[in-house]
TORZA-868665 format. One record per residue (C-alpha): residue number from 0; residue in three letters; chain; x, y, z. Coordinates in steps of 0.5 Angstrom, whole numbers, always signed. Each point is the difference from the previous one (the first is absolute). Layout:
# TORZA-868665
[dofi NUM,"ALA","A",[X,Y,Z]]
...
This chain:
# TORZA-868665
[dofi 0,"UNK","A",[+205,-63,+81]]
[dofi 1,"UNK","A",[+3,+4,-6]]
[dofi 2,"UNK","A",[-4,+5,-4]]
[dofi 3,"UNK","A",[+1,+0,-8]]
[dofi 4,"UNK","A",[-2,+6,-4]]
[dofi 5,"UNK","A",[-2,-4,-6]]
[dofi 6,"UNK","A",[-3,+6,-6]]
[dofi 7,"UNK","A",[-3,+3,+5]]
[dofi 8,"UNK","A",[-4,-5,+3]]
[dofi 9,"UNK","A",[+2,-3,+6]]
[dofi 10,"UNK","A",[+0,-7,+1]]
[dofi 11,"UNK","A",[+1,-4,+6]]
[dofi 12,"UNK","A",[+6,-6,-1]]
[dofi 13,"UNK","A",[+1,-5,+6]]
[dofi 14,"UNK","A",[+6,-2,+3]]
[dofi 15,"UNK","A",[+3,-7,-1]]
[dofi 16,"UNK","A",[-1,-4,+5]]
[dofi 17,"UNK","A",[-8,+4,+1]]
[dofi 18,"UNK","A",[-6,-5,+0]]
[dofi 19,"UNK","A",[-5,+4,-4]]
[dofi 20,"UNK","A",[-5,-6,-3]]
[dofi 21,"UNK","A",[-6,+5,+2]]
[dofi 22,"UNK","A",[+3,+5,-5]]
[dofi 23,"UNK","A",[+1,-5,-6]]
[dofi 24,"UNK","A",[-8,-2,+0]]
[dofi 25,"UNK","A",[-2,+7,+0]]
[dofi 26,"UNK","A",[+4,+1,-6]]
[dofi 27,"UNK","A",[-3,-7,-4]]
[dofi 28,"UNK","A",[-7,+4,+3]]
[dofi 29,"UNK","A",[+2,+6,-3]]
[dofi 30,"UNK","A",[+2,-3,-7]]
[dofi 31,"UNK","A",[-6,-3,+0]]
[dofi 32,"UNK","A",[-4,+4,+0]]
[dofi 33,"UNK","A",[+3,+5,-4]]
[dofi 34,"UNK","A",[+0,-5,-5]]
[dofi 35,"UNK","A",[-8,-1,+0]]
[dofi 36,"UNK","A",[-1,+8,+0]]
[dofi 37,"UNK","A",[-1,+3,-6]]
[dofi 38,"UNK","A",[-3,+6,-3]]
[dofi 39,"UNK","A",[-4,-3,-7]]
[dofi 40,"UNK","A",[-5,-4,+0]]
[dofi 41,"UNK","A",[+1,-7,+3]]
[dofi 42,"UNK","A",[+0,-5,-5]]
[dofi 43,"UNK","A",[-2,-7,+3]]
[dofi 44,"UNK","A",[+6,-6,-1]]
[dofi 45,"UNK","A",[+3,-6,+3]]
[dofi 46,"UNK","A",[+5,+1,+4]]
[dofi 47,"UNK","A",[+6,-4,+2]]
[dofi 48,"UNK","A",[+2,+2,+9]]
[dofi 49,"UNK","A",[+5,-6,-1]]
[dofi 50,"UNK","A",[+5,+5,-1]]
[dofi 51,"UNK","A",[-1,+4,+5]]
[dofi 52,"UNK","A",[+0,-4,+5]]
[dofi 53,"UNK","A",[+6,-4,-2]]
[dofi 54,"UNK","A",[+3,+7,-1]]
[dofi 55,"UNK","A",[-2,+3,+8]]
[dofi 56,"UNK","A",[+2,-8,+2]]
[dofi 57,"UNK","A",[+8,+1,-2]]
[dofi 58,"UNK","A",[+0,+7,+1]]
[dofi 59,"UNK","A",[-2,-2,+7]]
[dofi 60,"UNK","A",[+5,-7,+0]]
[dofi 61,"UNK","A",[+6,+5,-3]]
[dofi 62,"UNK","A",[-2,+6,+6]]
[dofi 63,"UNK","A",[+0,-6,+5]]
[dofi 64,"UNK","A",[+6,-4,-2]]
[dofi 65,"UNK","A",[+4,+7,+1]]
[dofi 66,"UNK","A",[-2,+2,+7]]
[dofi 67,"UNK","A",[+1,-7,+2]]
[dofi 68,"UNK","A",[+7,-2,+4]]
[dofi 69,"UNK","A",[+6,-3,-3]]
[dofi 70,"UNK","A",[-1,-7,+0]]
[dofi 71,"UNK","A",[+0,-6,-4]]
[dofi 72,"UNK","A",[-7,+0,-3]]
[dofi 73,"UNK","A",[-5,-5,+0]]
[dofi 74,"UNK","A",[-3,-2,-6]]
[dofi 75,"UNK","A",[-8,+1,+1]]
[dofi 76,"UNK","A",[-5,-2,-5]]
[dofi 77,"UNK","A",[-2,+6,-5]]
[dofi 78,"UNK","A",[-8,+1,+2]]
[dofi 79,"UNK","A",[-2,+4,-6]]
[dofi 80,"UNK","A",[-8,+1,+0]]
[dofi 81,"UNK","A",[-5,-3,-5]]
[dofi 82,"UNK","A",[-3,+6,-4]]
[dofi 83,"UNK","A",[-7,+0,+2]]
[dofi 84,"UNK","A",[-6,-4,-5]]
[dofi 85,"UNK","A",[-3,+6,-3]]
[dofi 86,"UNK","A",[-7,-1,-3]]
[dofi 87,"UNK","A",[+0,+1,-8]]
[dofi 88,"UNK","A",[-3,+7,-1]]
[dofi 89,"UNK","A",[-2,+2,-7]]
[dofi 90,"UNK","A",[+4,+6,-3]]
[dofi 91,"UNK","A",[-6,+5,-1]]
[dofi 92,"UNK","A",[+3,+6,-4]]
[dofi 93,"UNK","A",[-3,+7,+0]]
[dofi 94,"UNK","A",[-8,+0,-1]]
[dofi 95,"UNK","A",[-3,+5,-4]]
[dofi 96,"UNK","A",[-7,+2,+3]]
[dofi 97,"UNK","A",[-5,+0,-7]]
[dofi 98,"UNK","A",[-7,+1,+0]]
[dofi 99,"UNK","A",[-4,-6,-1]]
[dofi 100,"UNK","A",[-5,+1,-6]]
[dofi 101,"UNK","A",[-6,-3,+2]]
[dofi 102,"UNK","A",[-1,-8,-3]]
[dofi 103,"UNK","A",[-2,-1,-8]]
[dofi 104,"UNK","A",[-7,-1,-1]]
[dofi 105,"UNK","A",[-1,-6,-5]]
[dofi 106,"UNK","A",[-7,+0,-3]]
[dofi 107,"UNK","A",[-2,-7,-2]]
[dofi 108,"UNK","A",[-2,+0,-8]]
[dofi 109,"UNK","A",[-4,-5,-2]]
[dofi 110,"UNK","A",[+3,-5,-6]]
[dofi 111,"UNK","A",[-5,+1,-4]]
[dofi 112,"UNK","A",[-6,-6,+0]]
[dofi 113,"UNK","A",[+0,-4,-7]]
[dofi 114,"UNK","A",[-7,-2,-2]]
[dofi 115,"UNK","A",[-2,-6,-3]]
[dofi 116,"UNK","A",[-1,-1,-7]]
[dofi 117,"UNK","A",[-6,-3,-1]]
[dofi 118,"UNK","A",[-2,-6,-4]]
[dofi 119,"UNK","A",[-4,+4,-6]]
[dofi 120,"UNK","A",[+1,+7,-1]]
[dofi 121,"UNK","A",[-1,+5,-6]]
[dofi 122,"UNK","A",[+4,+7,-2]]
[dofi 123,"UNK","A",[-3,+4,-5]]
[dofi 124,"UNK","A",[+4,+2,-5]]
[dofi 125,"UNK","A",[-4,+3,-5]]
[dofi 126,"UNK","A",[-6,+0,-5]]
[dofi 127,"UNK","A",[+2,-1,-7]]
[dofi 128,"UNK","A",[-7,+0,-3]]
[dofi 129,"UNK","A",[-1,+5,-6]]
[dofi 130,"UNK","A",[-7,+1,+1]]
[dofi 131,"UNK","A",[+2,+5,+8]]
[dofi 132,"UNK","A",[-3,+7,-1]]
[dofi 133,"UNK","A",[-4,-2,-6]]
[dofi 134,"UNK","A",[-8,+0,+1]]
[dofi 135,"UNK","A",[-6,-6,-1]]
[dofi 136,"UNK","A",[-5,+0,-3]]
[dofi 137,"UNK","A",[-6,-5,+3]]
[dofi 138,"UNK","A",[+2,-8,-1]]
[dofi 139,"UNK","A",[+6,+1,-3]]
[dofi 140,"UNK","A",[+6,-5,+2]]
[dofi 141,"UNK","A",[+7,+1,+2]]
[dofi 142,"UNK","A",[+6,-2,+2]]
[dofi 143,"UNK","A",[+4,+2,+7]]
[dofi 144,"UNK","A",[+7,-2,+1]]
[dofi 145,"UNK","A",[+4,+0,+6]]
[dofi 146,"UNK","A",[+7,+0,+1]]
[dofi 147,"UNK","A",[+1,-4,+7]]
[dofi 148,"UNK","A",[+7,-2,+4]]
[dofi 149,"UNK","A",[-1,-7,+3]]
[dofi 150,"UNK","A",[+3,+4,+8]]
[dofi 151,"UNK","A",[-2,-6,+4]]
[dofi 152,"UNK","A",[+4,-7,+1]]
[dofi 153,"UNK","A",[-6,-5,-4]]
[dofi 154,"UNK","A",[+0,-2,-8]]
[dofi 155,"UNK","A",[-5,+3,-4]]
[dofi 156,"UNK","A",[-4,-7,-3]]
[dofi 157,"UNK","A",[-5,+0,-6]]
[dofi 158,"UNK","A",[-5,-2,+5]]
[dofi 159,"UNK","A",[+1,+7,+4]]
[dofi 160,"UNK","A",[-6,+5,-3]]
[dofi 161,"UNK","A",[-2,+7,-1]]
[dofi 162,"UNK","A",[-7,+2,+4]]
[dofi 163,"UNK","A",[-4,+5,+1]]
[dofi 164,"UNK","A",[-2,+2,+8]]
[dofi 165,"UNK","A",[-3,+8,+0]]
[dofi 166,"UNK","A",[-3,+5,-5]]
[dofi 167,"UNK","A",[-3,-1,-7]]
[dofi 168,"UNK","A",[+1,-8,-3]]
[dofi 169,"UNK","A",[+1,+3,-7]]
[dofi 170,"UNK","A",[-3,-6,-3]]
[dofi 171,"UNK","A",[+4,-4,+4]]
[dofi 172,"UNK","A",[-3,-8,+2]]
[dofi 173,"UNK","A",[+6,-4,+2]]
[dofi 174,"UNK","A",[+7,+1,+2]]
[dofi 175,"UNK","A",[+4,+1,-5]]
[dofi 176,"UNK","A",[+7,-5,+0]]
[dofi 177,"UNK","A",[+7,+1,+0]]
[dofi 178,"UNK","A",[+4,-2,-7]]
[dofi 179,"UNK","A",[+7,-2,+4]]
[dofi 180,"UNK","A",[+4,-1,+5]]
[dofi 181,"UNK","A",[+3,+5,+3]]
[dofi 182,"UNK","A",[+6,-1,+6]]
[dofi 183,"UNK","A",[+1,+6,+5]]
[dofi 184,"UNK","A",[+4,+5,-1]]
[dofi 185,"UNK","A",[-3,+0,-8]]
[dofi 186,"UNK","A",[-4,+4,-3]]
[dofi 187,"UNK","A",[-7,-1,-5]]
[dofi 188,"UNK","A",[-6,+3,-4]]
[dofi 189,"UNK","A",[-6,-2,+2]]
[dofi 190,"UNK","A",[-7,+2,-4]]
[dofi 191,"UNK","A",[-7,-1,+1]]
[dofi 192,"UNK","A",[-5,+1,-5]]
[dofi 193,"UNK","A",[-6,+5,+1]]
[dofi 194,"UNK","A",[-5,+3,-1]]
[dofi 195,"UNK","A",[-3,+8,+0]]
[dofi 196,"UNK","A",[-6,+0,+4]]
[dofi 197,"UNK","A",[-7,+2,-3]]
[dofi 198,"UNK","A",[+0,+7,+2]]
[dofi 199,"UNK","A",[+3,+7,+0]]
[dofi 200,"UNK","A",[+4,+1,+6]]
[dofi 201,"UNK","A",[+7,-1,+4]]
[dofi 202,"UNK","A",[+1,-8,+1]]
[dofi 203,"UNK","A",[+6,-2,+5]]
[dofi 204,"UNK","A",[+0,-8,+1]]
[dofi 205,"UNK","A",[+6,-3,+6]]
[dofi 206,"UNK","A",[+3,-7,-2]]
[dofi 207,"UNK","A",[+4,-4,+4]]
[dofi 208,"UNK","A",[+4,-7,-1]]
[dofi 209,"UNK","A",[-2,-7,+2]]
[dofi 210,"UNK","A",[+5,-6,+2]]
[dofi 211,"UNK","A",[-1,-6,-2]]
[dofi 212,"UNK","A",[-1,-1,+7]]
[dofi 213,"UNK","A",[-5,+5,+0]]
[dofi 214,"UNK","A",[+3,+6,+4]]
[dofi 215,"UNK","A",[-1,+7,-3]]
[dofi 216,"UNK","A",[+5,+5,+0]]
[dofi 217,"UNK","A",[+2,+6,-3]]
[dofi 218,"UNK","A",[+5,+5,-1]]
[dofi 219,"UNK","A",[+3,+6,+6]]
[dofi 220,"UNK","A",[+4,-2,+5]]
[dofi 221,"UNK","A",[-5,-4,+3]]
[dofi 222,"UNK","A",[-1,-4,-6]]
[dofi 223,"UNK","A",[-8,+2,+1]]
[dofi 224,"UNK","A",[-2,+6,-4]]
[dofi 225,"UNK","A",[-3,-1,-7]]
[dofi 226,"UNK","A",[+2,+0,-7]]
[dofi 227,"UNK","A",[-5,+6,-3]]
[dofi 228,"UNK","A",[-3,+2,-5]]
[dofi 229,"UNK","A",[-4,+7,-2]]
[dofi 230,"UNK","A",[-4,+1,-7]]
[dofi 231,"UNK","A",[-4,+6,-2]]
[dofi 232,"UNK","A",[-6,-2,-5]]
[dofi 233,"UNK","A",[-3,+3,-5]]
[dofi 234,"UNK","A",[-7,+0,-3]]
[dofi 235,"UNK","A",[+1,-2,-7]]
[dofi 236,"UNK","A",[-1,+4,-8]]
[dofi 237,"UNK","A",[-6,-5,-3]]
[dofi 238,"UNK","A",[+6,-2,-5]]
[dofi 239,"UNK","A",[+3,-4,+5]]
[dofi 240,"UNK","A",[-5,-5,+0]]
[dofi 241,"UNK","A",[+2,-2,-7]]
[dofi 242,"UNK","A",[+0,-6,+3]]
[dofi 243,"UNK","A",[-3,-2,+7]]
[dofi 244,"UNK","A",[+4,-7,+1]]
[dofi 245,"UNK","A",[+5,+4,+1]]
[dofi 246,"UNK","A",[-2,+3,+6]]
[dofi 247,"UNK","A",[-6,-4,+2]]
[dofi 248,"UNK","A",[+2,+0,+7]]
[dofi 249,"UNK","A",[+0,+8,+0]]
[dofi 250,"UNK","A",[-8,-3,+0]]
[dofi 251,"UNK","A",[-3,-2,+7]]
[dofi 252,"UNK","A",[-2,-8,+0]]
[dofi 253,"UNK","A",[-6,-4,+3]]
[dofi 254,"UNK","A",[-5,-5,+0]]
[dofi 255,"UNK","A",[-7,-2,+4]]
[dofi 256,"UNK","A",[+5,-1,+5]]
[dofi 257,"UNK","A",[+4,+7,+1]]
[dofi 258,"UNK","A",[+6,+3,-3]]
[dofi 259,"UNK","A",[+6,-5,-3]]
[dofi 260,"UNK","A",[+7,+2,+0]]
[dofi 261,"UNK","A",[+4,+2,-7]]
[dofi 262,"UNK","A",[+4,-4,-2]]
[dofi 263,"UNK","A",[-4,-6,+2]]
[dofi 264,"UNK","A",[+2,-8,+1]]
[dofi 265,"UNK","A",[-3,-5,-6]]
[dofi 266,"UNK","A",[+0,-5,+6]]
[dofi 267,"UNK","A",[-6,+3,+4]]
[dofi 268,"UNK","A",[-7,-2,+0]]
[dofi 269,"UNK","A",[-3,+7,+1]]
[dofi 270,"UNK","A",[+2,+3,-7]]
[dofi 271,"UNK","A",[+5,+4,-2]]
[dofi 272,"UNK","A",[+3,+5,-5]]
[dofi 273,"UNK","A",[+7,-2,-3]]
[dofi 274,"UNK","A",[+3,+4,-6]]
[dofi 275,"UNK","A",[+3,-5,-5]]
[dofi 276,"UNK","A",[+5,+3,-5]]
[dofi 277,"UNK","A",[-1,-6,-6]]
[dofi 278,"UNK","A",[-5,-5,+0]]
[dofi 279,"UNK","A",[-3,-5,-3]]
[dofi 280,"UNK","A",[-7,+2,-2]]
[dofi 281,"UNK","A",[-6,-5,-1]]
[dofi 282,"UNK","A",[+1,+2,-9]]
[dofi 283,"UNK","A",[+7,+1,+0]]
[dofi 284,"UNK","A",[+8,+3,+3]]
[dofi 285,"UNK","A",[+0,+7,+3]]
[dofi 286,"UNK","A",[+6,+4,+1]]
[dofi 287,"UNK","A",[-4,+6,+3]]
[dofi 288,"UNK","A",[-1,+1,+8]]
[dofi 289,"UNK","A",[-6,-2,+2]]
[dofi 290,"UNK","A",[-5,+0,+6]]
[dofi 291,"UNK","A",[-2,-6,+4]]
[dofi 292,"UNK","A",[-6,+0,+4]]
[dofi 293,"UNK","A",[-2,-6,+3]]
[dofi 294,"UNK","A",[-6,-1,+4]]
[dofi 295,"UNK","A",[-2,-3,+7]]
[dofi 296,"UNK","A",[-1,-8,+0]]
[dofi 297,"UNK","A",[-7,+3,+3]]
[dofi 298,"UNK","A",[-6,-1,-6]]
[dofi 299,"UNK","A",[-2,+7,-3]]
[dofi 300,"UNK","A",[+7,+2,+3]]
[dofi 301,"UNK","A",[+2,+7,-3]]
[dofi 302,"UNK","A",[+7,+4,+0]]
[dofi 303,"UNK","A",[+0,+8,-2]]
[dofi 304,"UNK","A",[+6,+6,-1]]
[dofi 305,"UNK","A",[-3,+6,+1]]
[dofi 306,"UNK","A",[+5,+5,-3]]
[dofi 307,"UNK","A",[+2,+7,+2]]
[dofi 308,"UNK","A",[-4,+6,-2]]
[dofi 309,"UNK","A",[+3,+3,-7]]
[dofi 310,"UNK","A",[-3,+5,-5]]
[dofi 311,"UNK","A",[-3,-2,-6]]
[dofi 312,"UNK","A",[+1,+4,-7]]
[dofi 313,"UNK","A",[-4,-1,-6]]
[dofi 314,"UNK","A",[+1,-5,-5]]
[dofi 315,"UNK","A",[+3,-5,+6]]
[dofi 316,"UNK","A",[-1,-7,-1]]
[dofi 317,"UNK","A",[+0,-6,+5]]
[dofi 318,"UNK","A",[+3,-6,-4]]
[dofi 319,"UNK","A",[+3,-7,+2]]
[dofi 320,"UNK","A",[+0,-7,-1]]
[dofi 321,"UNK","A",[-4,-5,+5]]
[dofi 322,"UNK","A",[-1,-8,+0]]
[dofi 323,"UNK","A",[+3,-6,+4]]
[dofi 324,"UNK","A",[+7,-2,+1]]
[dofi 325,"UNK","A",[+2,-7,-3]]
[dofi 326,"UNK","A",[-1,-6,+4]]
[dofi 327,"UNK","A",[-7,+1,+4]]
[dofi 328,"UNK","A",[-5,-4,-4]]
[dofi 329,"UNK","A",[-5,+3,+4]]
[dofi 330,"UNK","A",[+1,+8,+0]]
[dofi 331,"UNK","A",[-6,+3,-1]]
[dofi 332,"UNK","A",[-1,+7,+3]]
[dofi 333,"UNK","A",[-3,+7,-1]]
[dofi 334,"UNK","A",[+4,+7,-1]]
[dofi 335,"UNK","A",[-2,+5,+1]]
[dofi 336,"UNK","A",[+2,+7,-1]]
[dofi 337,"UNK","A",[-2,+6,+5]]
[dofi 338,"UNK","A",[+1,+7,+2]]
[dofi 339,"UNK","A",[-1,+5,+6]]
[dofi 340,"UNK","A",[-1,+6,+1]]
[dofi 341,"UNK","A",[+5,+1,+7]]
[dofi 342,"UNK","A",[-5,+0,+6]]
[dofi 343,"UNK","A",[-6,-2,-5]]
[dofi 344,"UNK","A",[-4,-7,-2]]
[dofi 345,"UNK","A",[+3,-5,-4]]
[dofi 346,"UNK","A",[-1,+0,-8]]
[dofi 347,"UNK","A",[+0,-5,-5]]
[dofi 348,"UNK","A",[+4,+2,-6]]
[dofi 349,"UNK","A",[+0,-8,-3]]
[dofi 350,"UNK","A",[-1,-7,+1]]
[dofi 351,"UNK","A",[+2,-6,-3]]
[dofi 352,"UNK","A",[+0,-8,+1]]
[dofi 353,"UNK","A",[+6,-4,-1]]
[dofi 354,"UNK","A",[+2,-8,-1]]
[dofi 355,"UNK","A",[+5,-4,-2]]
[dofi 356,"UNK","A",[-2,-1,-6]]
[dofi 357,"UNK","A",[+7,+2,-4]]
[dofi 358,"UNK","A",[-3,+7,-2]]
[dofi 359,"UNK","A",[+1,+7,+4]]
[dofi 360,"UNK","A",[-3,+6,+0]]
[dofi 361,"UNK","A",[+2,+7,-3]]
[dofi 362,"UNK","A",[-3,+6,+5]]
[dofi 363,"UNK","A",[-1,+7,-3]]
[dofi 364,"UNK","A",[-4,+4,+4]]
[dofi 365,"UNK","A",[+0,+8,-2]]
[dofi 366,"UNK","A",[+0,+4,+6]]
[dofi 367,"UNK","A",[-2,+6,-4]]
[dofi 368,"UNK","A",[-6,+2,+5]]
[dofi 369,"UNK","A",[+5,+0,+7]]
[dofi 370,"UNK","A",[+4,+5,-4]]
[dofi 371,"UNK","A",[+2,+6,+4]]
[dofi 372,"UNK","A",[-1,-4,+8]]
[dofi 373,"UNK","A",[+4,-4,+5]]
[dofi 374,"UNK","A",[-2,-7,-1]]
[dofi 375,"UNK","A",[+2,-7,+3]]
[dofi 376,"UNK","A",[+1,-5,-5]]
[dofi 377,"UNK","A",[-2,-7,+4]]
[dofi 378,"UNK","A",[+1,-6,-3]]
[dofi 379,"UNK","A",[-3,-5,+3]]
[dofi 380,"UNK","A",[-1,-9,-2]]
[dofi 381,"UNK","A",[-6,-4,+4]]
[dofi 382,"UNK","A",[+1,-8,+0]]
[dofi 383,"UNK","A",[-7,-3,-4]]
[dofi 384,"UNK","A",[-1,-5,+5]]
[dofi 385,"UNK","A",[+7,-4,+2]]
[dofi 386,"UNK","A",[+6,+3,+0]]
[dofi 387,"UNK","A",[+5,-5,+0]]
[dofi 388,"UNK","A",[+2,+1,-7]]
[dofi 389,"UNK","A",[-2,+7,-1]]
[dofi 390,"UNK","A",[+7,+3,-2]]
[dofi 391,"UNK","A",[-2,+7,-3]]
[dofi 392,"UNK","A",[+5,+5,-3]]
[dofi 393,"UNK","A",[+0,+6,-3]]
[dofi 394,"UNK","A",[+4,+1,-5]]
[dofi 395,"UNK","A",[+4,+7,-1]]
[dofi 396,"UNK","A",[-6,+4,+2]]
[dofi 397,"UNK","A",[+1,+7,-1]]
[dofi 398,"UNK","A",[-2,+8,-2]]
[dofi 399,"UNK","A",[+0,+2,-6]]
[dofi 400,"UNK","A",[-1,+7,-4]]
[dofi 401,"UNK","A",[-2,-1,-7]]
């Protein structure tokens, strides 16, 4: 064995003819492992042996063909091994170690419900009445006008009505009907005609509508809330009753029976008090407003007016026309004028009878000895016996100052 100094590292040479296959295995050993060490993070990949082991196996042929004696050689199969069947592994680069935020909390929102549109329901738009903030004297009229949007799905027909439900009537006797037709999602003006109670004070009257199919509805989200209506009322000068037709229904209304309402029906039979703007009298044409009474159909029947308290001056006068109305043969009553102090008895001031004979009578009474009191003017009509045809009026009854 010779020994070679080779840049100071002493390598270890066999001789020719030396057998040494133990020396080449632990060099393919030690080449390797030098090549599977490293100082850096280790990054998994696929490796290939094949070469290696091809590599060392014609090493190991080449070592072993030159320590094999000289002779003619023999041809042997090259057993070159199978690489090795690796599993598949996936490549998994460096992880970076991160602090997991806590999950995301998802609150569910509701979707908004959507309600349903109701067949009838109102929007109240505005009060377009004139007459809003001003004050009434007792039996006066007046006209309330509404502005009100069609908010559900139904048509508005003329069979469709304006009622009254809670508060004071203000005259009311029957429901008041629609004009046209009114498609949803339009809008219209619905008036009633009405009139100021009979007394002083704060009024408020609620009104709903009324399908032809006789639902009640109303205005808000609900379509159940009223369509209002507040008056103040006022007690009246004397000068007001320049003409009591005008408000004759400032006046509380009864028979034998009880109180009537104001404005009353021509077609009941217990009596009834009607105010007629032109008429045809039992003598001639009337242009002038006039109060209708009509008593019961009951025999000796009466119908009276008591009307609020005024006070009375000097030189007052209480005049008007009275007869029958045209086209009751048979009309014949008796008229009576009255007057009361509040609280007190009833007094007669004046009586007349009248019959369908084509004359009427001028009433002219000085009420000069009530000068200076209170008093509550009664106009009263009794039925002398059957009343059927008894078709009384007074025609332009009023106060005046000479």
């Amino acid at each position: 064995m010779v020994f070679r100094q080779t840049r100071k590292q002493t390598v270890v040479i066999p001789k020719p003819g030396t057998t040494r296959p133990a020396f080449w295995l632990l060099s393919l050993i030690f080449i390797l492992t030098a090549c599977t060490t490293t100082t850096e993070t280790p990054q998994p990949a696929t490796v290939d042996p094949g070469p290696f082991y091809t590599q060392a196996a014609q090493t190991m042929a080449a070592d072993l063909t030159s320590q094999a004696p000289a002779q003619t050689p023999t041809s042997l199969p090259s057993q070159t091994p199978p690489p090795p069947t690796l599993t598949p592994t996936s490549t998994v680069s460096p992880t970076t170690t991160l602090s997991a935020s806590p999950p995301a909390t998802h609150t569910s929102i509701p979707l908004p419900t959507e309600t349903p549109i109701p067949c009838n329901r109102a929007e109240f738009l505005g009060d377009l009445s004139t007459t809003i903030g001003t004050t009434f004297y007792p039996g006066q009229e007046f006209v309330r006008s509404w502005l009100v949007h069609n908010s559900g799905r139904c048509t508005w027909n003329p069979d469709y009505r304006i009622q009254f439900v809670s508060g004071d009537p203000m005259g009311y006797t029957a429901p008041f009907s629609f004009t046209n037709f009114v498609l949803p999602d339009e809008s219209t003006v619905l008036n009633v005609i009405l009139t100021a109670p009979s007394f002083s004070g704060i009024h408020r009257s609620g009104w709903l509508l009324r399908s032809d199919r006789g639902e009640l509805f109303g205005i808000g989200p609900s379509g159940e809330e009223p369509l209002w209506i507040e008056i103040q009322v006022v007690e009246p000068p004397a000068s007001y009753y320049d003409n009591f037709a005008s408000s004759y229904c400032a006046a509380s209304w009864e028979n034998e029976s009880g109180s009537l309402p104001c404005p009353g029906n021509t077609s009941s039979f217990n009596g009834f008090v009607m105010r007629l703007e032109s008429a045809d009298l039992e003598n001639r044409r009337e242009d002038e407003p006039l109060i209708w009474t009509q008593p019961s159909t009951n025999t000796n029947s009466w119908i009276r007016g008591i009307f609020p308290a005024i006070r009375i001056e000097d030189d007052d006068f209480f005049l008007a026309d009275i007869g029958c109305l045209a086209g009751y043969p048979d009309c014949d009553v008796v008229f009576q004028l009255n007057y009361r102090i509040p609280g007190g008895v009833i007094t007669n001031l004046g009586e007349w009878r009248e019959v369908s004979d084509g004359d009427i009578t001028r009433v002219n009474i000085d009420l000069s000895n009530l000068a200076g009191r209170s008093v509550e003017l009664i106009l009263t009509t009794l039925s002398n016996g059957s009343s059927t045809d008894d078709a009384a009026f007074w025609l332009m009854p009023r106060i005046e100052n000479r």
